[in-house]
N, CA, C and O atoms as CSV, one atom per row, in Angstrom:
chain,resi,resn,atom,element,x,y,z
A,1,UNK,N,N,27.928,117.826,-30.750
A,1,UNK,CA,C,28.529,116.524,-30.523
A,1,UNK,C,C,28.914,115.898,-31.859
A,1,UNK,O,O,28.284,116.288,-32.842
A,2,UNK,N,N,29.811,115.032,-32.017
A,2,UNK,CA,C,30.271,114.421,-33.394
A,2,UNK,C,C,29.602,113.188,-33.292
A,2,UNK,O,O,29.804,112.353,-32.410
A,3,UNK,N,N,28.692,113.086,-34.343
A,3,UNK,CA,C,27.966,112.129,-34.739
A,3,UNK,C,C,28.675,110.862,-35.090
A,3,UNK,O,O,27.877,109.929,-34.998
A,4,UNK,N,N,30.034,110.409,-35.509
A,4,UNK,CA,C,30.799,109.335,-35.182
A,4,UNK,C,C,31.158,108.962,-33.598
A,4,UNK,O,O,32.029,108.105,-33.448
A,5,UNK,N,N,30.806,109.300,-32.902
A,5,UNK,CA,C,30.883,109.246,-31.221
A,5,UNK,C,C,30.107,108.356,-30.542
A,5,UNK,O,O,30.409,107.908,-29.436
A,6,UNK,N,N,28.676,107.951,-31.424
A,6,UNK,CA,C,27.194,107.756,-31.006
A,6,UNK,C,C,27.256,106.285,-31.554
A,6,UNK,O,O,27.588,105.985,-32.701
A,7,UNK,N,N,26.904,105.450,-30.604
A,7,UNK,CA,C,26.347,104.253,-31.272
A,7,UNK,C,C,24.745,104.081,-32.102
A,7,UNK,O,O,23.719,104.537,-31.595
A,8,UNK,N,N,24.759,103.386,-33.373
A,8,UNK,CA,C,23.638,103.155,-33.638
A,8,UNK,C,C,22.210,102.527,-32.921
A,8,UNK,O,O,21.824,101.361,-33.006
A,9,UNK,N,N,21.662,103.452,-32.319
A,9,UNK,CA,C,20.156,102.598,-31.638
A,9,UNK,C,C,18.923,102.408,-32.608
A,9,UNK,O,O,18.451,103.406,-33.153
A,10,UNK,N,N,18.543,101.520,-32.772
A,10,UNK,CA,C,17.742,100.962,-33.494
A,10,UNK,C,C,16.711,99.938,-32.472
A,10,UNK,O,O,17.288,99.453,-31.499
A,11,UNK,N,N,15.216,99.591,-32.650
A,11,UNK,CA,C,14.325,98.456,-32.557
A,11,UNK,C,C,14.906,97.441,-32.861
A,11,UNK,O,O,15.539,97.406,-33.916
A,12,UNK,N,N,14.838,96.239,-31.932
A,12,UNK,CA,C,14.879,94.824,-32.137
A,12,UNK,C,C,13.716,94.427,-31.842
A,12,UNK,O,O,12.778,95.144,-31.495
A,13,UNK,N,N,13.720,92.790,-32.016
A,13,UNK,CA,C,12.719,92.825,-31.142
A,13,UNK,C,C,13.158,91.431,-30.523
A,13,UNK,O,O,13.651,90.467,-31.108
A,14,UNK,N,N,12.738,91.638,-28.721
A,14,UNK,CA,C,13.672,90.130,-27.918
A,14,UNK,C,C,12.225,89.133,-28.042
A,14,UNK,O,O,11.016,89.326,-28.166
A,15,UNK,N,N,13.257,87.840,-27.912
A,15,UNK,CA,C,11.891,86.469,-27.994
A,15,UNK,C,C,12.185,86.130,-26.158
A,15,UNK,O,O,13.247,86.086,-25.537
A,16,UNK,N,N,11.522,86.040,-25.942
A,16,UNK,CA,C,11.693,85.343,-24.370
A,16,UNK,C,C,11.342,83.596,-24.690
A,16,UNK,O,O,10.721,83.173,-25.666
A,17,UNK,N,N,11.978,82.713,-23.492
A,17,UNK,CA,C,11.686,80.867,-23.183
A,17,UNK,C,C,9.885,81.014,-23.603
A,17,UNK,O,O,9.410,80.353,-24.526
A,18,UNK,N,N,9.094,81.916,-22.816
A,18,UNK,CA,C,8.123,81.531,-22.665
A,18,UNK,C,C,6.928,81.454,-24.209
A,18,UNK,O,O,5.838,80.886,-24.285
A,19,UNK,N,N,7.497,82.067,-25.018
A,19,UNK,CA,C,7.106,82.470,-26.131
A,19,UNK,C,C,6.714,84.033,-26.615
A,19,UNK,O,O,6.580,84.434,-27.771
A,20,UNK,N,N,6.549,84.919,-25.142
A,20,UNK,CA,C,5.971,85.912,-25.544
A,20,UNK,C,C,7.770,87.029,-26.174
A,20,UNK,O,O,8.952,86.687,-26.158
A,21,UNK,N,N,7.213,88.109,-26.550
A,21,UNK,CA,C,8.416,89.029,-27.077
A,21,UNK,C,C,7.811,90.480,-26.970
A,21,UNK,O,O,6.595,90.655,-26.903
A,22,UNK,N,N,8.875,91.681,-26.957
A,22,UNK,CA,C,8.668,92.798,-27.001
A,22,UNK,C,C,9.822,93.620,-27.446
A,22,UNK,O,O,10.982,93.288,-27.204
A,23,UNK,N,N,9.440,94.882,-28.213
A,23,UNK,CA,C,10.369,95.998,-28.849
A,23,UNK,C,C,10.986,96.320,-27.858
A,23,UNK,O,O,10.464,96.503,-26.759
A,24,UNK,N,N,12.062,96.421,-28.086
A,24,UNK,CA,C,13.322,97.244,-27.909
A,24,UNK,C,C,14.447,98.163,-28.253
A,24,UNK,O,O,15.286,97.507,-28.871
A,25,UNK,N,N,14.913,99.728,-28.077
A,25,UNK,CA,C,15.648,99.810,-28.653
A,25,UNK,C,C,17.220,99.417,-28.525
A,25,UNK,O,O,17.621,99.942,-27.486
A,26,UNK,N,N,18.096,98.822,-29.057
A,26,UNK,CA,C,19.442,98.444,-28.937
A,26,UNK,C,C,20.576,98.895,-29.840
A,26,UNK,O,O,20.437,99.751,-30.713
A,27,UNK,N,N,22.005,98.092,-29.497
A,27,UNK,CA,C,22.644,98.415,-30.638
A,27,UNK,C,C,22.935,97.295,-31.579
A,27,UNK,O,O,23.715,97.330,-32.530
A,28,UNK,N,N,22.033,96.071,-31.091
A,28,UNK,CA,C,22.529,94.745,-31.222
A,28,UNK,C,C,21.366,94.875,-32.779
A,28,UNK,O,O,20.340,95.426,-33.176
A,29,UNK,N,N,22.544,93.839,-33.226
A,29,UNK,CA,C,22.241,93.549,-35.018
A,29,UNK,C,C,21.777,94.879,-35.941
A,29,UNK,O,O,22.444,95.914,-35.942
A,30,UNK,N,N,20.834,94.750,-36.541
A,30,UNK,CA,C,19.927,95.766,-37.330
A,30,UNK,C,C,18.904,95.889,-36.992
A,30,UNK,O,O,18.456,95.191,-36.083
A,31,UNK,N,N,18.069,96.970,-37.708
A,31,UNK,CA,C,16.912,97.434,-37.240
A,31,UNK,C,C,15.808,95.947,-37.847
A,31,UNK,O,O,15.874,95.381,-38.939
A,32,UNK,N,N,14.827,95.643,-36.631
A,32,UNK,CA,C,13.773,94.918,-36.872
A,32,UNK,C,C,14.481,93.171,-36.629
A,32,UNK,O,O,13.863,92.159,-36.960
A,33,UNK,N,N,15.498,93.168,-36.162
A,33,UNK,CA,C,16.154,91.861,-35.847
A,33,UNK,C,C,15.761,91.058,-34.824
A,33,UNK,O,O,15.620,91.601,-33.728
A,34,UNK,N,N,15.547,89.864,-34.924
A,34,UNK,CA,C,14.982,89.360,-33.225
A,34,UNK,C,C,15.989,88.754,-32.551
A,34,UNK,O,O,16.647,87.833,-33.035
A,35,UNK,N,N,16.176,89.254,-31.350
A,35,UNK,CA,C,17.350,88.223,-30.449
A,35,UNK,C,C,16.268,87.337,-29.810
A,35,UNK,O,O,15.057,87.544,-29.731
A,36,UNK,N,N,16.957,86.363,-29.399
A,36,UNK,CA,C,15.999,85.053,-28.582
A,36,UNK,C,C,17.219,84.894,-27.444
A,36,UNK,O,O,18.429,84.752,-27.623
A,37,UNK,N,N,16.605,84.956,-26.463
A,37,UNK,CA,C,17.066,84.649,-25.128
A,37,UNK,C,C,17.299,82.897,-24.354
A,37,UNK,O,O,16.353,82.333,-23.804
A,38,UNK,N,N,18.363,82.411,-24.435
A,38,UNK,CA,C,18.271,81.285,-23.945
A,38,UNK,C,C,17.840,81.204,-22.497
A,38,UNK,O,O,17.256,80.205,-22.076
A,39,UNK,N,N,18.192,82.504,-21.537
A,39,UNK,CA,C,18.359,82.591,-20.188
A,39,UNK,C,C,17.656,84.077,-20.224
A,39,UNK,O,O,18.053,85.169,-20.630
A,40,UNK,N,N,16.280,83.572,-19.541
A,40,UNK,CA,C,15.088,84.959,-19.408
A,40,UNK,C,C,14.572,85.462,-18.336
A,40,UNK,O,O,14.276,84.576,-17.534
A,41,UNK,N,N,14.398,86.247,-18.069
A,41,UNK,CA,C,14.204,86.955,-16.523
A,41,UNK,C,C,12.489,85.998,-16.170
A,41,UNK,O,O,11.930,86.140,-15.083
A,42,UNK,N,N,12.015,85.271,-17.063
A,42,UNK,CA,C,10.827,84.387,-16.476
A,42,UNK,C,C,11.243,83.029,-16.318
A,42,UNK,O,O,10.262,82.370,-15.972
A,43,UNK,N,N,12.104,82.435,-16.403
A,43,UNK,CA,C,12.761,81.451,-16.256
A,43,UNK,C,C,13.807,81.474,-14.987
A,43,UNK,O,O,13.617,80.756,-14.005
A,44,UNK,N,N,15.004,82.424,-15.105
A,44,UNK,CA,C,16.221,81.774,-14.370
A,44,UNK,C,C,16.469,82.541,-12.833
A,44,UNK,O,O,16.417,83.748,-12.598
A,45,UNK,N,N,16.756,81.405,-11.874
A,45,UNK,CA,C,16.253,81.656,-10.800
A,45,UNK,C,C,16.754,83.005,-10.147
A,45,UNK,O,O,16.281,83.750,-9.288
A,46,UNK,N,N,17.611,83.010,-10.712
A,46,UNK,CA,C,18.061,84.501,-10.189
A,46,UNK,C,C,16.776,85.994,-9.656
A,46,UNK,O,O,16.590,86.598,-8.599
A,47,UNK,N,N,16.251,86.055,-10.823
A,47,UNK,CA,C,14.762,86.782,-11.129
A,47,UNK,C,C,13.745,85.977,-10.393
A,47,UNK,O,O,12.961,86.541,-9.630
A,48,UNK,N,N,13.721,84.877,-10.555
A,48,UNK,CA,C,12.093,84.130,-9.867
A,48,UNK,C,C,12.557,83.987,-8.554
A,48,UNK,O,O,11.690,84.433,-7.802
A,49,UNK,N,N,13.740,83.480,-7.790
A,49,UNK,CA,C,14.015,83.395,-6.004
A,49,UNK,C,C,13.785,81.763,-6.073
A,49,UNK,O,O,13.367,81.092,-5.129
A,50,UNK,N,N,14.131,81.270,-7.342
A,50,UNK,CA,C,13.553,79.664,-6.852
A,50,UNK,C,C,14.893,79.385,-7.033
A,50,UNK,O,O,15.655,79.846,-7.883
A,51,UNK,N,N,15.252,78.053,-5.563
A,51,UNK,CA,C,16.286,77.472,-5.175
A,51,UNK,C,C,16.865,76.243,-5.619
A,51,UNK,O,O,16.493,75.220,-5.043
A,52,UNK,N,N,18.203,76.105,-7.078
A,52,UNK,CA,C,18.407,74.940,-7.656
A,52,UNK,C,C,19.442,74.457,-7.033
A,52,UNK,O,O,20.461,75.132,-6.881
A,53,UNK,N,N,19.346,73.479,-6.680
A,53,UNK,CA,C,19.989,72.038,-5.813
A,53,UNK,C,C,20.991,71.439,-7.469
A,53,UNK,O,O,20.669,71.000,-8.573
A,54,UNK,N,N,22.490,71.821,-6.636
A,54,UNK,CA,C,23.442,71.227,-7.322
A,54,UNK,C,C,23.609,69.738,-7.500
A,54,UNK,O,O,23.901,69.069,-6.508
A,55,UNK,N,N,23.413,69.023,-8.946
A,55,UNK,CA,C,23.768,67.982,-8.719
A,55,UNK,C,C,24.896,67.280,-9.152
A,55,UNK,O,O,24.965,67.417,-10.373
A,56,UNK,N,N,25.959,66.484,-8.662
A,56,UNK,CA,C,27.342,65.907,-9.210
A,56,UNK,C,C,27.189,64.556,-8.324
A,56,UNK,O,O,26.885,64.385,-7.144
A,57,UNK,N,N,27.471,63.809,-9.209
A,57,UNK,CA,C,27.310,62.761,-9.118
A,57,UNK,C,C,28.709,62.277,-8.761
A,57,UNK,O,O,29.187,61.597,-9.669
A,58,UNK,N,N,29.598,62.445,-7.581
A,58,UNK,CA,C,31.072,62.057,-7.957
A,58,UNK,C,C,32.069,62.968,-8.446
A,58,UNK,O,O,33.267,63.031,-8.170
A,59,UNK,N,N,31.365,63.665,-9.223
A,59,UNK,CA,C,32.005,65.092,-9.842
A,59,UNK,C,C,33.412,65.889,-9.250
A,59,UNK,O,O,34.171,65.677,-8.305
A,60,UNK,N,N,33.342,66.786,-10.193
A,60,UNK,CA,C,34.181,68.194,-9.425
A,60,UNK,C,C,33.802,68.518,-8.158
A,60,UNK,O,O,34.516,68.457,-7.157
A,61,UNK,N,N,32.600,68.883,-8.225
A,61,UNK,CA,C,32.338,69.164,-6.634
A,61,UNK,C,C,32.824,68.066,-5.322
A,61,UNK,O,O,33.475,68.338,-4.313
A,62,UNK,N,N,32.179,66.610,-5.807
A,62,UNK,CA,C,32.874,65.873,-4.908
A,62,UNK,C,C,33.965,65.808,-4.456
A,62,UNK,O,O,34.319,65.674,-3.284
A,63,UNK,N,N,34.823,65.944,-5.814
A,63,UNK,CA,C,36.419,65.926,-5.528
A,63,UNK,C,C,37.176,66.844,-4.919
A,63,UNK,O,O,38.245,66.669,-4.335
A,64,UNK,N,N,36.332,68.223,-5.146
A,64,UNK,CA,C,36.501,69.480,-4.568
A,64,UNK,C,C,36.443,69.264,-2.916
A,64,UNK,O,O,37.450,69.470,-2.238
A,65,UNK,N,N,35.459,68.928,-2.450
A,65,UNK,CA,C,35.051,68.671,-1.098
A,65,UNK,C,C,35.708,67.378,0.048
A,65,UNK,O,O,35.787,67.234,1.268
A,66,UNK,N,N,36.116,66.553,-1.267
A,66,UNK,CA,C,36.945,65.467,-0.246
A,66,UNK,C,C,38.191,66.276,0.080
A,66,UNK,O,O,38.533,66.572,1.225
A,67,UNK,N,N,38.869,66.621,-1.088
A,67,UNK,CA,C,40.289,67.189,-1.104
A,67,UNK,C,C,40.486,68.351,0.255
A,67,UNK,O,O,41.497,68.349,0.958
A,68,UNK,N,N,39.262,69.362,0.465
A,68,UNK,CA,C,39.485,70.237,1.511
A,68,UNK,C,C,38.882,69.779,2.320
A,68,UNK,O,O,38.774,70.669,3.165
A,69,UNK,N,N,38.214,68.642,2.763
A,69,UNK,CA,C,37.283,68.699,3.978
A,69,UNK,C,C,38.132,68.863,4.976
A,69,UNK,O,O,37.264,69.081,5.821
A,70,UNK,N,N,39.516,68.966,5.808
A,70,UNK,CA,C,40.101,69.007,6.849
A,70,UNK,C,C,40.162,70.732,6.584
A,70,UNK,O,O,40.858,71.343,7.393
A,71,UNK,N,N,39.684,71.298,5.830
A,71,UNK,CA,C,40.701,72.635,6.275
A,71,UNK,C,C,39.673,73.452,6.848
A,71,UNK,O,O,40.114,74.559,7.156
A,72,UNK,N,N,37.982,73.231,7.197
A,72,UNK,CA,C,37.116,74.205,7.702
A,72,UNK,C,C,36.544,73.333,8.747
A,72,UNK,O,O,35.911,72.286,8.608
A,73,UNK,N,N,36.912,74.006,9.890
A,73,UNK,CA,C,36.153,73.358,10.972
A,73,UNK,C,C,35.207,73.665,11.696
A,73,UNK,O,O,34.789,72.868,12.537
């Protein structure tokens, strides 16, 4: 195989919201680099199943919803 073909994998190491972190290998930054996660599989509901209630106050959404309310019946 041609060794220009291959991405560099190297150890990072990720920070998770909660404080804890663990090695990884990636291709992201350099070796021994820490990424920090704004959005973490212990946090966002996607991963946990917990249900967030949209809020707009008047908003897009409102405006969204007046504008079509005749077209679903």
């Amino acid at each position: 195989m041609k060794k220009e073909g291959h991405p560099d994998y190297h150890f990072i190491k990720v920070a998770l919201n909660d404080g804890s972190t663990y090695w990884t290998r990636s291709t992201y930054g350099a070796e021994g680099q820490q990424l920090t996660l704004e959005i973490d599989p212990t946090t966002h509901s996607v991963w946990t199943g917990a249900q967030n209630q949209l809020l707009d106050r008047g908003g897009r959404v409102g405006r969204f919803k007046k504008r079509y309310e005749g077209l679903v019946k």
